[in-house]
C-alpha positions as CSV (number, residue, x, y, z in Angstrom):
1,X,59.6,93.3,122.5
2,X,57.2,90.6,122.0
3,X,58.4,87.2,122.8
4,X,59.3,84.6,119.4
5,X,58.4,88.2,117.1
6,X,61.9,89.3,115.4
7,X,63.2,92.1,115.1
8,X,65.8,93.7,113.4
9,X,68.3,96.2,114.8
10,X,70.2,98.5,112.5
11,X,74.2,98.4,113.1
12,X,75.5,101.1,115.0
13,X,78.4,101.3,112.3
14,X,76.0,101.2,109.2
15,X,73.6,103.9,110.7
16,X,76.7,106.2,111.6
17,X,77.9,105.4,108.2
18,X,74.5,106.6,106.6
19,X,74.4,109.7,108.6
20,X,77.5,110.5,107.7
21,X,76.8,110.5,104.2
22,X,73.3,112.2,104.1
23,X,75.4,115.2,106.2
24,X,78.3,115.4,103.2
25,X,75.4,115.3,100.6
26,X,73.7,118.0,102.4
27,X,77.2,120.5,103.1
28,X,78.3,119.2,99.3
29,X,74.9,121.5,98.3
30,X,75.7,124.4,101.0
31,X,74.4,123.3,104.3
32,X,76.6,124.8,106.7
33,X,75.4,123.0,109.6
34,X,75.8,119.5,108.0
35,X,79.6,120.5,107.5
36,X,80.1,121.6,111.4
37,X,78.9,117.9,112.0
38,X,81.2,116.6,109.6
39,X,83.9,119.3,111.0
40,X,83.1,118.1,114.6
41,X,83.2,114.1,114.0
42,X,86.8,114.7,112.3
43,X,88.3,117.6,114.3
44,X,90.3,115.6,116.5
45,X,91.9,113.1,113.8
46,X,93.2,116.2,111.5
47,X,94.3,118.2,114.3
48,X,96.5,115.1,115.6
49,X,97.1,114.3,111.7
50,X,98.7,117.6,111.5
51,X,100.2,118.1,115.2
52,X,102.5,115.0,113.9
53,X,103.6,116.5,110.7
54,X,104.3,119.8,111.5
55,X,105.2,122.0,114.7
56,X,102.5,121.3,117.2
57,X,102.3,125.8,117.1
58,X,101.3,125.3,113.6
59,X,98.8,122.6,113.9
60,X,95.5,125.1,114.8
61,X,96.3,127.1,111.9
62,X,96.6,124.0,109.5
63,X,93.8,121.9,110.8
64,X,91.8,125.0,109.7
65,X,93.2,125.2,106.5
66,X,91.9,121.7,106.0
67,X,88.9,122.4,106.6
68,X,88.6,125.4,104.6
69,X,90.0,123.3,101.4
70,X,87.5,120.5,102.5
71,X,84.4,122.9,102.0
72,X,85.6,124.4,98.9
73,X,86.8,120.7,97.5
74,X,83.5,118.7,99.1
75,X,82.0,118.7,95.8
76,X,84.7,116.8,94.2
77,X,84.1,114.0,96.9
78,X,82.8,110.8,95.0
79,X,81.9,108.8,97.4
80,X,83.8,106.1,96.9
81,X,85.7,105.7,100.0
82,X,84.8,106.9,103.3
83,X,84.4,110.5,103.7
84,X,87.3,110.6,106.8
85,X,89.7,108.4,104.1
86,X,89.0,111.2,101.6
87,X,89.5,114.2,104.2
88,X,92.4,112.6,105.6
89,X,94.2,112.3,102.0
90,X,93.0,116.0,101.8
91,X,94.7,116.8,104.8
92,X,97.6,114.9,103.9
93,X,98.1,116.8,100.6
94,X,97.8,120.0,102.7
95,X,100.1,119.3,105.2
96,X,102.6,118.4,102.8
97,X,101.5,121.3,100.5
98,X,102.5,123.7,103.5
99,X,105.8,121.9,104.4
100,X,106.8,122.2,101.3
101,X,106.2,125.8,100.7
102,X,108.1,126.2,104.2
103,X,111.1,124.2,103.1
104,X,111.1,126.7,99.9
105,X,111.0,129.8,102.0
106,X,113.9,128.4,104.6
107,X,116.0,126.6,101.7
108,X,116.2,123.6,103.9
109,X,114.8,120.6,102.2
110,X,117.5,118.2,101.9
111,X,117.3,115.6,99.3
112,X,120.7,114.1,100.7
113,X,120.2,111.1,102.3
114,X,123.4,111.2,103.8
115,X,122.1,113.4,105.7
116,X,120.3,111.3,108.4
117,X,124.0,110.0,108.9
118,X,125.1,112.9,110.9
119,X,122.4,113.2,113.6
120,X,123.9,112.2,116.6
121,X,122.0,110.7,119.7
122,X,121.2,112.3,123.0
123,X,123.8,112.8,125.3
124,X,123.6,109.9,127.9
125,X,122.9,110.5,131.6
126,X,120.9,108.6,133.8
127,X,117.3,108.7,134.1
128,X,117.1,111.0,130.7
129,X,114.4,109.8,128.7
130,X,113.4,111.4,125.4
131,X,109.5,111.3,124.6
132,X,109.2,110.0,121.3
133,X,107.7,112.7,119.4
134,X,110.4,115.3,120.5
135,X,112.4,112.6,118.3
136,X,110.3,112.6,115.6
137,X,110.3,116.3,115.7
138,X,114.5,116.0,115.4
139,X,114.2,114.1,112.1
140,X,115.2,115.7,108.9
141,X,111.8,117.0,106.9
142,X,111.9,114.3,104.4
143,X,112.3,111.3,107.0
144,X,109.7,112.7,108.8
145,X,107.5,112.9,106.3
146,X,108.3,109.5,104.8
147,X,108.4,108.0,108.8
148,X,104.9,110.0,109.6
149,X,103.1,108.9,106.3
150,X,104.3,105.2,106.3
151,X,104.5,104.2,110.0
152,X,101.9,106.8,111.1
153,X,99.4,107.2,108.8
154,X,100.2,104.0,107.0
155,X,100.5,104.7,103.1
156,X,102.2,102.2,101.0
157,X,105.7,103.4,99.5
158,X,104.0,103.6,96.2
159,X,101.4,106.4,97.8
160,X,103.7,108.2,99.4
161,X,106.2,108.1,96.5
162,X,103.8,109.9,94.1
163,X,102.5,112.2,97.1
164,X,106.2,113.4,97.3
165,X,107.2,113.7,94.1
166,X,110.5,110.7,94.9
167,X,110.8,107.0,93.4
168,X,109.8,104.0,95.9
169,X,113.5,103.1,96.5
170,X,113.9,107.1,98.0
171,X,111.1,106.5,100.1
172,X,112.2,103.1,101.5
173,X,115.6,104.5,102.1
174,X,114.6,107.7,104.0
175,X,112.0,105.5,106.1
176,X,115.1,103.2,107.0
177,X,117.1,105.7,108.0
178,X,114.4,107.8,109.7
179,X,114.0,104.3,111.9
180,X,117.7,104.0,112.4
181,X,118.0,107.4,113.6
182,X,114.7,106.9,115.6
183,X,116.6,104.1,117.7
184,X,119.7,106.5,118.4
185,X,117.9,109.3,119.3
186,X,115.6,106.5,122.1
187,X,118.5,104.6,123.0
């Protein structure tokens, strides 16, 4: 640098930011290699996404399935938010796509929110401690969903009413009582 000559720096952030986007143009027209970029920046957000929302056994398989739909969907990507706000809505919609199809196939989706009344907490002994994503993983389907997509992945009611098909007052109730149950289940 040359002493009282300026010089300007581009932003980390912006230049990631530009990168990123000249890599979804170029996988939007077919360029596989832009895509593993793109599948290698985000890999580690989806696979957690997903590890949180479903059985951690079924996360590898999902996480793939987002990316499959990501490649087959990237042309429908505006750019109009960030391309990891738009992949993680994506992988929202496929996670939830999946439990539901589960929750069909087991006939265990409960709409009930009495339901969430009859959990009982653990059993108390000294020095048991219970790691809080064993009691996520206790929560009925549809608190956990309404618990992982609000507190977790932090949608509004609104968002997550229309992603699950309820009314705002169903998904304020379930994440009430997903929070209630929460605290037995830690205490």
């Amino acid at each position: 640098m040359t002493p009282g000559v300026a010089t300007l720096r581009k932003d980390p952030a912006s230049a990631a930011a530009e990168s990123e986007a000249a890599d979804v143009a170029l996988a939007a027209s077919g360029d596989a290699r832009a895509f593993e970029r793109l599948y290698r920046t985000h890999l580690a957000r989806v696979h957690s996404l997903c590890r949180r929302m479903m059985d951690a056994d079924q996360a590898d398989d999902l996480t793939q399935d987002v990316f499959v739909r990501a490649w087959q969907k990237l042309g429908t990507f505006r750019g109009e938010a960030a391309f990891g706000t738009w992949l993680h809505r994506l992988a929202v919609n496929v996670i939830l796509g999946r439990r539901k199809a589960l929750a069909l196939e087991r006939g265990r989706q409960s709409s009930d929110p009495e339901a969430l009344d009859d959990l009982t907490g653990p059993v108390e002994t000294p020095g048991m401690t219970m790691d809080f994503e064993q009691a996520i993983g206790r929560l009925p389907d549809g608190a956990k969903q309404v618990f992982l997509l609000h507190d977790v992945a932090g949608y509004r009611h609104e968002e997550i009413a229309t992603m699950l098909g309820i009314v705002v007052g169903t998904s304020k109730s379930q994440l009430h009582h997903a929070r209630m149950a929460l605290r037995r289940h830690l205490d």
